[in-house]
N, CA, C and O atoms as a MOPAC input file, in Angstrom:
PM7 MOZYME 1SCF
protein

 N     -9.36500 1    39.45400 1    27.87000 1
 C     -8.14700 1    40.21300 1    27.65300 1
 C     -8.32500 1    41.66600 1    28.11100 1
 O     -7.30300 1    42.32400 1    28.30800 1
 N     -9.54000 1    42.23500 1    28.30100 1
 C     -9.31500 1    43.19300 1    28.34400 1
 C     -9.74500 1    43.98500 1    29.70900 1
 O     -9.81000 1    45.19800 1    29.90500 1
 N    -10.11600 1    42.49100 1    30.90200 1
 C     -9.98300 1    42.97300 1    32.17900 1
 C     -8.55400 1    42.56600 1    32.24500 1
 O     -8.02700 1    43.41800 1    32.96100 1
 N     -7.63000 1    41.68500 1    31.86300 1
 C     -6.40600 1    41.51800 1    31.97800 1
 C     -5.56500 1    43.48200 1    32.08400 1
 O     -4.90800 1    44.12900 1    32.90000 1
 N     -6.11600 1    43.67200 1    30.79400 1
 C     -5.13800 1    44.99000 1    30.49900 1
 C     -5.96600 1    46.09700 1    31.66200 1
 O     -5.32000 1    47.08400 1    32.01300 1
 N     -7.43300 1    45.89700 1    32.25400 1
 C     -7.78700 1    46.95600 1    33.23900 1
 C     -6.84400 1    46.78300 1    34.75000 1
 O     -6.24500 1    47.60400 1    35.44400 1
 N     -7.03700 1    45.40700 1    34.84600 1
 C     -5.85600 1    45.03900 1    35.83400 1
 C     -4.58600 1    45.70700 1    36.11400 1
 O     -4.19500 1    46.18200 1    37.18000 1
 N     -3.92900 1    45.65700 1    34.82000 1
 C     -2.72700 1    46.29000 1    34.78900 1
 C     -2.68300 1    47.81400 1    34.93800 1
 O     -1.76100 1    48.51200 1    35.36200 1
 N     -3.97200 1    48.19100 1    34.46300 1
 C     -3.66000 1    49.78900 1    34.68700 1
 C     -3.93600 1    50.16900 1    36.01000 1
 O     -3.16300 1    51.00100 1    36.48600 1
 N     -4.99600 1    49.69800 1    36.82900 1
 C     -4.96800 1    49.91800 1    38.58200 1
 C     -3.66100 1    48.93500 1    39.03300 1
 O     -3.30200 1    49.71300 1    39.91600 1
 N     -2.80600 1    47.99400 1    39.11200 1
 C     -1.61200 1    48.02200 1    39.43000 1
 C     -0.62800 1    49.48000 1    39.13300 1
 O     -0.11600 1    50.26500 1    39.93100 1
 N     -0.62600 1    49.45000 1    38.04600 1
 C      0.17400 1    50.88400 1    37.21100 1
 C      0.07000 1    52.07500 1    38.48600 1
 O      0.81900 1    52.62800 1    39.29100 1
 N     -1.24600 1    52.07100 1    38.12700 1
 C     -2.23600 1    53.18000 1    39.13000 1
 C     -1.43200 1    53.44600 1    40.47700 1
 O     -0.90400 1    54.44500 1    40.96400 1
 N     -1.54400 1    52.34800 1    40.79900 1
 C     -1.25900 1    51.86100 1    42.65700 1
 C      0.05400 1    52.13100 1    42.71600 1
 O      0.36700 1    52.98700 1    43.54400 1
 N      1.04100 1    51.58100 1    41.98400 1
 C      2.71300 1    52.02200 1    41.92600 1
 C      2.71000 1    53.77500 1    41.66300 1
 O      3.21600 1    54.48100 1    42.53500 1
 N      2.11700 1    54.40700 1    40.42500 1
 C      2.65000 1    55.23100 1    40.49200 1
 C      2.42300 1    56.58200 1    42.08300 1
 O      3.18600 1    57.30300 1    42.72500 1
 N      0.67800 1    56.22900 1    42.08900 1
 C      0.44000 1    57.38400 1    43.52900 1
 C      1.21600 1    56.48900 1    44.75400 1
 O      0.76100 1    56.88700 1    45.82700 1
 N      1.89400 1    55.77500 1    44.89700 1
 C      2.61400 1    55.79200 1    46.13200 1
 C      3.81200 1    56.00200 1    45.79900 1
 O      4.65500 1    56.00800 1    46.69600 1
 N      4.21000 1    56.22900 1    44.44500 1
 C      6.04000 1    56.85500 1    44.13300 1
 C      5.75400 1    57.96400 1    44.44100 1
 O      6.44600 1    58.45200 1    45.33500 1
 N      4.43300 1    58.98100 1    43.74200 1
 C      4.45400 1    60.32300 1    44.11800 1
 C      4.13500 1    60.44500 1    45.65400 1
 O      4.41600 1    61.55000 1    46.11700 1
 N      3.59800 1    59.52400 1    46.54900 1
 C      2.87700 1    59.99300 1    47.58400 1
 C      4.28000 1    59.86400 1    48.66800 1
 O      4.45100 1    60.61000 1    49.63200 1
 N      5.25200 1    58.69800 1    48.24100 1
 C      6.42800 1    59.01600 1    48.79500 1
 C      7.16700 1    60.16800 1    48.38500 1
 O      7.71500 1    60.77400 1    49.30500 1
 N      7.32900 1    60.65600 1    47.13800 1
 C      7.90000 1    62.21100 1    47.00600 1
 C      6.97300 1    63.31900 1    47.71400 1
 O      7.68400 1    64.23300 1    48.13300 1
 N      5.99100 1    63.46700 1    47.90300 1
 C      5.47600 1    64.40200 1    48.50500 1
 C      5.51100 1    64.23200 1    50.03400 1
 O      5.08400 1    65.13000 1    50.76000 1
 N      6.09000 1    62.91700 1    50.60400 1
 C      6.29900 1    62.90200 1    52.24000 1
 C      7.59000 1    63.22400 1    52.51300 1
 O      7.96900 1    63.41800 1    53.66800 1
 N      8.45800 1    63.31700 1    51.35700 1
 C      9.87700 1    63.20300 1    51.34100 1
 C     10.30900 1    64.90600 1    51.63200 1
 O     10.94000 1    65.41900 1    52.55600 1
 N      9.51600 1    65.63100 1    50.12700 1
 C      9.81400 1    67.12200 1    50.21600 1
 C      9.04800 1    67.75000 1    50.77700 1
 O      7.88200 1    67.60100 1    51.14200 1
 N     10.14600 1    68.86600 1    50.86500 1
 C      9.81000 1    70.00700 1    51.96600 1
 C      8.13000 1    70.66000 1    51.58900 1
 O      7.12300 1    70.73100 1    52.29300 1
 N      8.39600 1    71.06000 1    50.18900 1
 C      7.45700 1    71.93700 1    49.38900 1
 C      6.54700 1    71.17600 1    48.48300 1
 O      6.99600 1    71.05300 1    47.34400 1
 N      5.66300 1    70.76600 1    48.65000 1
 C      4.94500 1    69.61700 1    47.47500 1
 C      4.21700 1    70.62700 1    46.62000 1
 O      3.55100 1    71.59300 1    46.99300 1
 N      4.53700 1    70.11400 1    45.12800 1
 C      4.28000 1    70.67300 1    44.49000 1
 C      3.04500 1    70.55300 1    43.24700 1
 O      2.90700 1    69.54000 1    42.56100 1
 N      2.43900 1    71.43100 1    43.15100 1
 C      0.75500 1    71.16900 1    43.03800 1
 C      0.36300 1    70.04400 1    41.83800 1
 O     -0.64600 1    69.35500 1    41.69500 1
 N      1.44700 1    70.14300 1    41.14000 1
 C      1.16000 1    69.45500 1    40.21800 1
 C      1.23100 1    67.64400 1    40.23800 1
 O      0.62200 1    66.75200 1    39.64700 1
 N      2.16500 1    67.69400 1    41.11400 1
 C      2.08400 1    66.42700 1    42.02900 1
 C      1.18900 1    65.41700 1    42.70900 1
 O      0.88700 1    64.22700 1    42.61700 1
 N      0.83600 1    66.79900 1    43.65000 1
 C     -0.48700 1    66.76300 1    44.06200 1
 C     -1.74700 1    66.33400 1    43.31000 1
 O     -2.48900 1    65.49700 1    43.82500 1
 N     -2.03700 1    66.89300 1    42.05900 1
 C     -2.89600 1    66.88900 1    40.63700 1
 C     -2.76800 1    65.19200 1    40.56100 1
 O     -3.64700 1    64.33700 1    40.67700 1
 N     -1.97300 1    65.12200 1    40.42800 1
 C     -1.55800 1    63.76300 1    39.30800 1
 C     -1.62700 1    62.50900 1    40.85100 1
 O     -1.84500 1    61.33200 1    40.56500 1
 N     -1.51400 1    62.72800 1    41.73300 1
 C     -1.91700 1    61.76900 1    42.66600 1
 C     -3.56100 1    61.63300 1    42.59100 1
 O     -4.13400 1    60.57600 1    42.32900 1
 N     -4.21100 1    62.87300 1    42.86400 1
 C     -5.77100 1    62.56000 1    42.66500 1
 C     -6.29600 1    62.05400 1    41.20100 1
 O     -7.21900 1    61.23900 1    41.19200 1
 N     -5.84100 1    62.42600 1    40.18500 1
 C     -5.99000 1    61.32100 1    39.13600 1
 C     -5.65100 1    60.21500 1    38.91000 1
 O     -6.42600 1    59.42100 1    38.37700 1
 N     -4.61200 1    59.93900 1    39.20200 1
 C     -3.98700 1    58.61400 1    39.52300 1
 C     -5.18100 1    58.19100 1    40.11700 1
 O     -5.93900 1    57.43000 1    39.51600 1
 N     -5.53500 1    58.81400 1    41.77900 1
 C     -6.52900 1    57.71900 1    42.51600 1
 C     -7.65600 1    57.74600 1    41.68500 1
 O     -8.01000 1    56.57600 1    41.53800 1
 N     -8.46800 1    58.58200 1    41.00500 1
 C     -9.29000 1    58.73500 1    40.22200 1
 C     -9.81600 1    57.46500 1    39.49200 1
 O    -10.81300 1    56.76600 1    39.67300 1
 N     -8.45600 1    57.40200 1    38.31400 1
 C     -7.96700 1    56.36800 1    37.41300 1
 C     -7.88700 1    54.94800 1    37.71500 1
 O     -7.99500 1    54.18000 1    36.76000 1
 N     -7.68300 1    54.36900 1    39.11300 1
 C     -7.55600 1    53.38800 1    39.42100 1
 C     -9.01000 1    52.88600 1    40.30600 1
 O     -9.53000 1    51.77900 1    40.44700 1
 N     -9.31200 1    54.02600 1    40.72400 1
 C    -10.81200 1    53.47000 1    40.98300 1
 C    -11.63000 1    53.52000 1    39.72800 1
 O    -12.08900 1    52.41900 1    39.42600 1
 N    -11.83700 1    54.18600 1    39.17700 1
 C    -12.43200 1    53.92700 1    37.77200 1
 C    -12.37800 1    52.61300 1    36.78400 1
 O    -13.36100 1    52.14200 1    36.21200 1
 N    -11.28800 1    52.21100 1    36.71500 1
 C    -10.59400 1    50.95400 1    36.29300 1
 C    -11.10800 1    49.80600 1    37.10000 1
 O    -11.33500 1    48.69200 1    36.62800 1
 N    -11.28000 1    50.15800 1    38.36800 1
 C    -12.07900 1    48.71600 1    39.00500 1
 C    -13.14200 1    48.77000 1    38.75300 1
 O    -13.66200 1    47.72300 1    38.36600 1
 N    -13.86500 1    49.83200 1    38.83300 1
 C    -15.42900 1    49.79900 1    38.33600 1
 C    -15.35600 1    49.25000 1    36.89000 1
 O    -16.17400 1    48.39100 1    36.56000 1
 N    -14.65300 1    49.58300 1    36.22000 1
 C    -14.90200 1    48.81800 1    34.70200 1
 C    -14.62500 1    47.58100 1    35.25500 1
 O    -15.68500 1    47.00100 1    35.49200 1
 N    -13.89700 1    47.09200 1    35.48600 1
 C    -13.10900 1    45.54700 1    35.35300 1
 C    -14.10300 1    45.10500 1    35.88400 1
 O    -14.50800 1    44.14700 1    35.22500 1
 N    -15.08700 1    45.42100 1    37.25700 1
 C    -15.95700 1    44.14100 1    38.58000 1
 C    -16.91000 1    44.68200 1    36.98600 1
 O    -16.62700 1    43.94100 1    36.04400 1
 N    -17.61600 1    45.46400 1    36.73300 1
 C    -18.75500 1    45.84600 1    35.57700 1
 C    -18.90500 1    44.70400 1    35.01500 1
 O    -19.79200 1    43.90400 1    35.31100 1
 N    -17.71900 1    44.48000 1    33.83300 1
 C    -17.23200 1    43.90700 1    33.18000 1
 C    -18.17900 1    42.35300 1    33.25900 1
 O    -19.19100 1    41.95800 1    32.68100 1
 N    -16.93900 1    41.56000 1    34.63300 1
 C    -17.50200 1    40.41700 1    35.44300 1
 C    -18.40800 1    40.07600 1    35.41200 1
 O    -18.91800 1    39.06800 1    34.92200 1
 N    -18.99900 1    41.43100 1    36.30300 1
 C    -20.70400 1    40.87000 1    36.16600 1
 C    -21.45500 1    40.75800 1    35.15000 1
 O    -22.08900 1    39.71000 1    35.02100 1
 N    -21.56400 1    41.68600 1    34.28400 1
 C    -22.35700 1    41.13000 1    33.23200 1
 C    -21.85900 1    39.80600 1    32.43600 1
 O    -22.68600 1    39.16600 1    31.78700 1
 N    -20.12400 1    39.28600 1    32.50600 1
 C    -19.99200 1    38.41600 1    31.68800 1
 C    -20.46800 1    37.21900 1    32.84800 1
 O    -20.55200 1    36.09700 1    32.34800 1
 N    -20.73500 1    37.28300 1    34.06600 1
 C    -21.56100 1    36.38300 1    34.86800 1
 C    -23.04000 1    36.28700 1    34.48600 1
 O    -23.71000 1    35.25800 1    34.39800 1
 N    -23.32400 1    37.22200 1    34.33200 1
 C    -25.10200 1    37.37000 1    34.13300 1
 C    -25.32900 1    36.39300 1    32.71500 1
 O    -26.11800 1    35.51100 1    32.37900 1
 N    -24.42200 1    36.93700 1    32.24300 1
 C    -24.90500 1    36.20100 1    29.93400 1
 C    -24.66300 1    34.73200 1    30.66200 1
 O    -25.66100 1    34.01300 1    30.64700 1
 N    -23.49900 1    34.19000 1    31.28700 1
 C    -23.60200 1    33.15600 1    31.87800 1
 C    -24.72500 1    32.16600 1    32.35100 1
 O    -25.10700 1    31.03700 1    32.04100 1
 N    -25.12100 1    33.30200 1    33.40000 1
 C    -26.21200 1    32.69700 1    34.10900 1
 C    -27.69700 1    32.55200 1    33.20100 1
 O    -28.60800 1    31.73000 1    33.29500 1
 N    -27.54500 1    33.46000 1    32.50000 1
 C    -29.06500 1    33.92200 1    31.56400 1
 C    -28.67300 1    32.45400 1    30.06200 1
 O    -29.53300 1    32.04800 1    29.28100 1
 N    -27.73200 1    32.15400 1    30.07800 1
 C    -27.68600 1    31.24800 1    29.20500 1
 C    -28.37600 1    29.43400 1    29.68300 1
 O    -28.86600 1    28.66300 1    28.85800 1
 N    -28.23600 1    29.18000 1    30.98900 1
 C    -29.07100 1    28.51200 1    31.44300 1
 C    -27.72600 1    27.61600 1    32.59200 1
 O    -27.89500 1    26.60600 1    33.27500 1
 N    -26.59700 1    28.36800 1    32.44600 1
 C    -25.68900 1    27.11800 1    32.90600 1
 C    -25.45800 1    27.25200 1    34.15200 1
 O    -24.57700 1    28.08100 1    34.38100 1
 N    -26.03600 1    26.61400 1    35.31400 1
 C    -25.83800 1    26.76600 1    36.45500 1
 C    -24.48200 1    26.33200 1    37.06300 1
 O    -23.78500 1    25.32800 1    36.91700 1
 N    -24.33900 1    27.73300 1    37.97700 1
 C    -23.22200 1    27.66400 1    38.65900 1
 C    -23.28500 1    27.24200 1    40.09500 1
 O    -24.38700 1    27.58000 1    40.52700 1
 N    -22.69100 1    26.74700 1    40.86500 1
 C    -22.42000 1    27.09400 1    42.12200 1
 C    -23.79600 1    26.10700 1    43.29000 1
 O    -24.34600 1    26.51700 1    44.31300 1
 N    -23.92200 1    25.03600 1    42.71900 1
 C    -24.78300 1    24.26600 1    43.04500 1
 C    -23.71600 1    23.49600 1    44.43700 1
 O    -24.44100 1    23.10900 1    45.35300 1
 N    -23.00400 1    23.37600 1    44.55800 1
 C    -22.72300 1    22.40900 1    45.86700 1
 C    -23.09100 1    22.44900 1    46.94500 1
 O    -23.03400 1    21.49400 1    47.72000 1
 N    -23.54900 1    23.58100 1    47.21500 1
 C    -24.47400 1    23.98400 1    48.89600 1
 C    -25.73300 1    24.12700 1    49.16500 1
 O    -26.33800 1    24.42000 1    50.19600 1
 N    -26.19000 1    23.77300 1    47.62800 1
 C    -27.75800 1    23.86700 1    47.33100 1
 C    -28.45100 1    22.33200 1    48.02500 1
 O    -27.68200 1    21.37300 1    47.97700 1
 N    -29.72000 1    22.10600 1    48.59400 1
 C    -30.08500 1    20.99900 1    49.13500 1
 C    -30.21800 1    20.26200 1    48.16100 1
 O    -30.30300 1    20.76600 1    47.04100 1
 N    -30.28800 1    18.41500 1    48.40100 1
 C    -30.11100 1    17.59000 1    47.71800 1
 C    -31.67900 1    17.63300 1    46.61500 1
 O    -31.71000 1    17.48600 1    45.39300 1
 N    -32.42000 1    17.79100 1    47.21300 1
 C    -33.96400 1    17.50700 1    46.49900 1
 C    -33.94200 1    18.59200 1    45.69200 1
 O    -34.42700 1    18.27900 1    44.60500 1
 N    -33.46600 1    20.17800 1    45.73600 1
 C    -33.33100 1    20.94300 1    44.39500 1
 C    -33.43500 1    20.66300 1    43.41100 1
 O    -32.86800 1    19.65100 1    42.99600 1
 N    -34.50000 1    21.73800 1    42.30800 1
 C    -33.91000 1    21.15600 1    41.16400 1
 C    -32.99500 1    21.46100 1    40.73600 1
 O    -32.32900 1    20.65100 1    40.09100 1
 N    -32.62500 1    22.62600 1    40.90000 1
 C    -31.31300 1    23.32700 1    39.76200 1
 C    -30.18200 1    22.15700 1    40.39200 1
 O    -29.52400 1    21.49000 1    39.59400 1
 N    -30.03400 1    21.99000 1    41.73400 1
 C    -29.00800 1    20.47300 1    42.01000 1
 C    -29.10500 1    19.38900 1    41.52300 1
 O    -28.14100 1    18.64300 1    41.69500 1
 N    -30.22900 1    18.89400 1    40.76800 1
 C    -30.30000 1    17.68800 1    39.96600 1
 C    -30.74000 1    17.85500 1    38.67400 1
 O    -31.36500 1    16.99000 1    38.06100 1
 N    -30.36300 1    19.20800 1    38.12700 1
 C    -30.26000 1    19.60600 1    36.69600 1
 C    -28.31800 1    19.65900 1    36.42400 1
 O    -27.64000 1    19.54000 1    35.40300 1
 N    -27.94700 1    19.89600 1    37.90800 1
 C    -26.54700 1    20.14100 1    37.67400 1
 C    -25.97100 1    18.77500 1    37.53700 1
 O    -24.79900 1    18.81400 1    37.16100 1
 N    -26.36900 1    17.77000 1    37.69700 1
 C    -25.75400 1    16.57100 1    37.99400 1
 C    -26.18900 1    15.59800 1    36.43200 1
 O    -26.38900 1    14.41100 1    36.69300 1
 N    -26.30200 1    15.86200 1    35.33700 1
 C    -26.87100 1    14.65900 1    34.32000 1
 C    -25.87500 1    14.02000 1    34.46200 1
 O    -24.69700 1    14.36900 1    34.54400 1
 N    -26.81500 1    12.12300 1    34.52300 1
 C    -25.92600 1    10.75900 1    34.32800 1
 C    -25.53700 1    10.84500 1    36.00700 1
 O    -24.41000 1    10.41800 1    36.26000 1
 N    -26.21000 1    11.26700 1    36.99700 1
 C    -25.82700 1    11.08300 1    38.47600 1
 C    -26.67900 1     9.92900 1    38.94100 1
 O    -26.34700 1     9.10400 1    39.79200 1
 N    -27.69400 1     9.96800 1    38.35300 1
 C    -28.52200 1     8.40000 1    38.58900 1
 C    -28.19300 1     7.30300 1    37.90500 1
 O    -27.91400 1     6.18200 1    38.32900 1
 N    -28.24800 1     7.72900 1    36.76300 1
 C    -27.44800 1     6.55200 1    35.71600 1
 C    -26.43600 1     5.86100 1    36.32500 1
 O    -26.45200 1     4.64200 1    36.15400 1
 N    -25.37700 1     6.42500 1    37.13300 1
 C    -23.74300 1     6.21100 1    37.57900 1
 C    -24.15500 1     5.61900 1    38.62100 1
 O    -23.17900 1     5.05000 1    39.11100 1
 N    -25.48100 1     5.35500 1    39.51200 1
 C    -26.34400 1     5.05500 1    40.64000 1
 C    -25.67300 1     5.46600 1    41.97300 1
 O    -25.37800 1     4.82800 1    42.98400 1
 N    -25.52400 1     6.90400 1    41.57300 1
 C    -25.24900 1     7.86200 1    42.41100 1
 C    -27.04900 1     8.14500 1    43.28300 1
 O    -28.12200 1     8.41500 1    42.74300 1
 N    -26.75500 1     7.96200 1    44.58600 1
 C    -28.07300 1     8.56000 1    44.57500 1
 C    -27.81500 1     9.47400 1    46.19700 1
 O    -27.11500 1     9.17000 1    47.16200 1
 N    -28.62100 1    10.54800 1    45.97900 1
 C    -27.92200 1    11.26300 1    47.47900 1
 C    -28.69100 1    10.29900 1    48.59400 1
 O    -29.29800 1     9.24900 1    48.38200 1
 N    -28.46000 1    11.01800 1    49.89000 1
 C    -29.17400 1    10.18800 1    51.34000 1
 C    -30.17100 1    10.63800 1    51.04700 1
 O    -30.29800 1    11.29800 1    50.01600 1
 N    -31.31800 1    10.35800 1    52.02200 1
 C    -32.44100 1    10.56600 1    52.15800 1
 C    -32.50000 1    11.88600 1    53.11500 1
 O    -31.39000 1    12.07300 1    53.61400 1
 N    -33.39600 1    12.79100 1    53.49300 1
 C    -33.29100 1    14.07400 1    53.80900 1
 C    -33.12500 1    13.78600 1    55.24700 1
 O    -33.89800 1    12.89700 1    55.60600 1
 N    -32.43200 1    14.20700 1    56.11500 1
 C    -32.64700 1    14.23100 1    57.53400 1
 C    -31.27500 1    13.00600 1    57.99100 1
 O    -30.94700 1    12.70300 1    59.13800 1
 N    -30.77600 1    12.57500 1    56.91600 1
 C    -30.03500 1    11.06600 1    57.40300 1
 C    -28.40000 1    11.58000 1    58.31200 1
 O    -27.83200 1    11.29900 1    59.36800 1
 N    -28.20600 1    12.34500 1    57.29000 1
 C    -27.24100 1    13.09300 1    57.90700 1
 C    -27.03500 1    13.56300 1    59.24300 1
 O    -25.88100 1    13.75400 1    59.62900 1
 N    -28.30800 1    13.83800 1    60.22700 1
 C    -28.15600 1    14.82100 1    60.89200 1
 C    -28.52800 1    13.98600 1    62.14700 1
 O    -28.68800 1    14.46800 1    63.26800 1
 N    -28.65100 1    12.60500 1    61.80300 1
 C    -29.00700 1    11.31800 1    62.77200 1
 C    -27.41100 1    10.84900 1    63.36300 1
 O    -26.54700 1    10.60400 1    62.52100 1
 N    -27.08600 1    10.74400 1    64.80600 1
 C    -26.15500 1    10.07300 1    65.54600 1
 C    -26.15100 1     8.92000 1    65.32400 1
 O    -27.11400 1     8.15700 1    65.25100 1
 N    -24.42500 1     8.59100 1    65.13000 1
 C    -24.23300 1     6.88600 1    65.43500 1
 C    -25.05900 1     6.31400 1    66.42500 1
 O    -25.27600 1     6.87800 1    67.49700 1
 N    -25.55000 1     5.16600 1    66.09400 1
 C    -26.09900 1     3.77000 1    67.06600 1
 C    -25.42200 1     3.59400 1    68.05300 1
 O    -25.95200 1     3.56600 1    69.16400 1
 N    -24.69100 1     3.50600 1    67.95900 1
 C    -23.24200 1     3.24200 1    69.46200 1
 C    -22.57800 1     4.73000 1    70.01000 1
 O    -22.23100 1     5.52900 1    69.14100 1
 N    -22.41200 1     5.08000 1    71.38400 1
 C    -21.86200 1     6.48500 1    71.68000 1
 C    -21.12900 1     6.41500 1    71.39900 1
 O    -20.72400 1     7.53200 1    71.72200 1
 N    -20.07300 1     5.82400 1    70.79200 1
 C    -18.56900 1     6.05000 1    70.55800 1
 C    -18.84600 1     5.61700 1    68.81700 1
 O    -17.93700 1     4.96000 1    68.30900 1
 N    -19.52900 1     5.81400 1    68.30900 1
 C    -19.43000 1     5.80400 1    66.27900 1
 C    -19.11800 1     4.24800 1    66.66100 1
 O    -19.58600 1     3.62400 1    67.61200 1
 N    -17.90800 1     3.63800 1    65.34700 1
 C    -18.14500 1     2.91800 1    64.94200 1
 C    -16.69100 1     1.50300 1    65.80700 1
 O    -16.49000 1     0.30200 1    65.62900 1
 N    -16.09000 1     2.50300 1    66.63300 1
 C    -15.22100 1     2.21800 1    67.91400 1
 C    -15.91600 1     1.22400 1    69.19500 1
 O    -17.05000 1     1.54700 1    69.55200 1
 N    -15.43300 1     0.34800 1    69.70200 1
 C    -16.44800 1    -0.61000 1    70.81800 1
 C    -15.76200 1    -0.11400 1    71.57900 1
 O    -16.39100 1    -0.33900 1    72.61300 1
 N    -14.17900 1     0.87000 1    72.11300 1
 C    -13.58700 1     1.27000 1    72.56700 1
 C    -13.76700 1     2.91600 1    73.33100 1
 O    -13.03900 1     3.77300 1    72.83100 1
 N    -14.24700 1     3.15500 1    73.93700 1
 C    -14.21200 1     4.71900 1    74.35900 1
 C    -12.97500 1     5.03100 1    74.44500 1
 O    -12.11700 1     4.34900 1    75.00700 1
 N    -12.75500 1     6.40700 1    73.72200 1
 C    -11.71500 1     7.59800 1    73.45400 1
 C    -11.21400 1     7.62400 1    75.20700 1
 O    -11.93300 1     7.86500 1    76.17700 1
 N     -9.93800 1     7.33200 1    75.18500 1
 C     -9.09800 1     7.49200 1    76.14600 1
 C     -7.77200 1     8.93000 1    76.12500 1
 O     -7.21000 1     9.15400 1    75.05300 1
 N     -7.59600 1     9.34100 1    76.72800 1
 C     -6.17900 1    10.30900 1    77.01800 1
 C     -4.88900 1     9.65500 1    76.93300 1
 O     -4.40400 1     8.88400 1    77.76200 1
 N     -4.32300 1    10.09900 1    75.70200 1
 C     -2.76100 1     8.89300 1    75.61000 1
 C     -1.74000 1    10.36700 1    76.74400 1
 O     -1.90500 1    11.56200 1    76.99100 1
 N     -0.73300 1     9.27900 1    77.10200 1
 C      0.37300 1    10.00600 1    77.59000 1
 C      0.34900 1    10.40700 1    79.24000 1
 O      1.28100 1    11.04100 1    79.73500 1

Protein backbone atom coordinates (compact mmCIF):
# COMPACT_ATOMS: atom_id res chain seq x y z
CA UNK A 1 0.00 0.00 0.00
CA UNK A 2 2.36 2.21 0.48
CA UNK A 3 4.36 2.07 -2.87
CA UNK A 4 0.73 2.32 -4.18
CA UNK A 5 0.38 5.85 -2.37
CA UNK A 6 4.42 6.69 -3.54
CA UNK A 7 3.10 6.06 -7.01
CA UNK A 8 0.53 8.46 -6.74
CA UNK A 9 2.58 11.17 -5.47
CA UNK A 10 5.26 11.06 -8.59
CA UNK A 11 2.07 10.92 -10.91
CA UNK A 12 0.76 14.06 -8.73
CA UNK A 13 4.40 15.23 -9.15
CA UNK A 14 4.47 14.80 -13.01
CA UNK A 15 0.91 16.62 -13.57
CA UNK A 16 1.59 19.33 -11.44
CA UNK A 17 5.45 20.56 -12.97
CA UNK A 18 4.06 20.32 -16.44
CA UNK A 19 0.79 22.60 -15.44
CA UNK A 20 3.41 25.00 -14.06
CA UNK A 21 5.97 24.33 -16.81
CA UNK A 22 3.10 25.12 -19.29
CA UNK A 23 2.36 28.46 -17.33
CA UNK A 24 5.80 29.49 -17.38
CA UNK A 25 6.02 28.85 -21.43
CA UNK A 26 2.77 30.61 -21.67
CA UNK A 27 3.84 33.98 -19.65
CA UNK A 28 5.61 36.72 -20.53
CA UNK A 29 7.29 37.18 -16.94
CA UNK A 30 7.78 33.83 -14.97
CA UNK A 31 7.56 34.21 -11.76
CA UNK A 32 10.13 32.97 -9.19
CA UNK A 33 8.04 31.36 -7.17
CA UNK A 34 6.85 29.22 -9.87
CA UNK A 35 9.94 28.58 -10.83
CA UNK A 36 10.66 27.32 -6.90
CA UNK A 37 7.84 25.00 -6.89
CA UNK A 38 8.73 23.36 -10.34
CA UNK A 39 12.26 22.37 -8.92
CA UNK A 40 10.59 20.85 -5.93
CA UNK A 41 8.05 19.35 -7.59
CA UNK A 42 11.03 17.70 -9.75
CA UNK A 43 12.82 17.19 -6.52
CA UNK A 44 9.72 15.40 -4.96
CA UNK A 45 9.06 13.10 -7.67
CA UNK A 46 12.44 11.88 -8.04
CA UNK A 47 12.70 11.29 -4.47
CA UNK A 48 9.47 9.31 -4.45
CA UNK A 49 10.95 6.90 -7.01
CA UNK A 50 13.90 6.33 -5.06
CA UNK A 51 11.66 5.36 -2.15
CA UNK A 52 9.19 3.28 -4.13
CA UNK A 53 12.33 1.07 -6.53
CA UNK A 54 14.13 1.09 -2.47
CA UNK A 55 11.19 -0.19 -1.24
CA UNK A 56 11.00 -3.22 -4.10
CA UNK A 57 14.15 -4.16 -3.62
CA UNK A 58 14.48 -4.92 -0.35
CA UNK A 59 10.87 -6.45 -0.37
CA UNK A 60 12.68 -8.66 -3.28
CA UNK A 61 15.73 -9.41 -1.24
CA UNK A 62 13.48 -10.74 2.25
CA UNK A 63 12.01 -12.72 -0.70
CA UNK A 64 14.91 -14.07 -2.03
CA UNK A 65 16.76 -14.46 1.51
CA UNK A 66 13.68 -16.46 2.57
CA UNK A 67 14.70 -19.31 0.28
CA UNK A 68 11.92 -18.94 -2.48
CA UNK A 69 13.31 -19.00 -5.77
CA UNK A 70 12.32 -16.84 -8.39
CA UNK A 71 12.80 -16.69 -11.96
CA UNK A 72 14.09 -20.17 -12.76
CA UNK A 73 12.78 -20.67 -16.46
CA UNK A 74 16.03 -19.75 -18.28
CA UNK A 75 18.13 -21.44 -15.83
CA UNK A 76 19.72 -24.87 -17.45
CA UNK A 77 17.92 -28.05 -17.00
CA UNK A 78 20.64 -29.93 -14.68
CA UNK A 79 20.56 -26.77 -12.10
CA UNK A 80 19.85 -27.13 -8.90
CA UNK A 81 17.93 -24.17 -7.91
CA UNK A 82 15.82 -25.51 -11.41
CA UNK A 83 15.06 -28.75 -9.82
CA UNK A 84 14.45 -27.32 -6.37
CA UNK A 85 11.92 -25.12 -8.31
CA UNK A 86 10.04 -27.93 -9.75
CA UNK A 87 8.82 -30.46 -6.51
CA UNK A 88 6.58 -33.53 -7.79
CA UNK A 89 8.25 -32.82 -11.53
CA UNK A 90 9.55 -36.39 -11.45
CA UNK A 91 6.83 -37.83 -9.62
CA UNK A 92 4.33 -36.34 -12.59
CA UNK A 93 7.29 -38.24 -14.85
CA UNK A 94 8.11 -35.09 -16.12
CA UNK A 95 11.60 -35.51 -17.02
CA UNK A 96 13.62 -32.77 -19.05
CA UNK A 97 15.79 -33.93 -22.45
CA UNK A 98 19.00 -34.95 -22.07
CA UNK A 99 21.68 -32.04 -22.43
CA UNK A 100 22.66 -31.28 -26.01
CA UNK A 101 19.23 -32.97 -27.51
CA UNK A 102 17.84 -29.89 -28.35
CA UNK A 103 20.43 -28.47 -30.36
CA UNK A 104 20.58 -31.81 -32.68
CA UNK A 105 18.81 -31.42 -36.44
CA UNK A 106 15.97 -33.43 -37.74
CA UNK A 107 17.01 -36.89 -39.42
CA UNK A 108 15.36 -35.89 -42.65
CA UNK A 109 16.29 -32.18 -44.31
CA UNK A 110 12.92 -31.22 -44.44
CA UNK A 111 11.86 -32.21 -40.31
CA UNK A 112 9.18 -34.35 -40.22
CA UNK A 113 7.63 -33.42 -44.04
CA UNK A 114 8.75 -36.22 -47.01
CA UNK A 115 7.74 -33.12 -49.05
CA UNK A 116 10.26 -30.15 -49.63
CA UNK A 117 8.88 -26.57 -48.88
CA UNK A 118 7.70 -25.27 -52.21
CA UNK A 119 6.64 -21.39 -53.23
CA UNK A 120 2.69 -21.28 -53.38
CA UNK A 121 1.25 -18.73 -55.91
Amino acid sequence: ASRLIGVEKIVGDIAQVSIQGMFLTSDKFAHGFVIFSVIVGILHCVLSFITVMHDCVQDERAVQSVGLVQGTALQPAGSAQAKAAQPGAAAAGFAPPPPGSLLKGPSHPYGSCSVPPRRIG
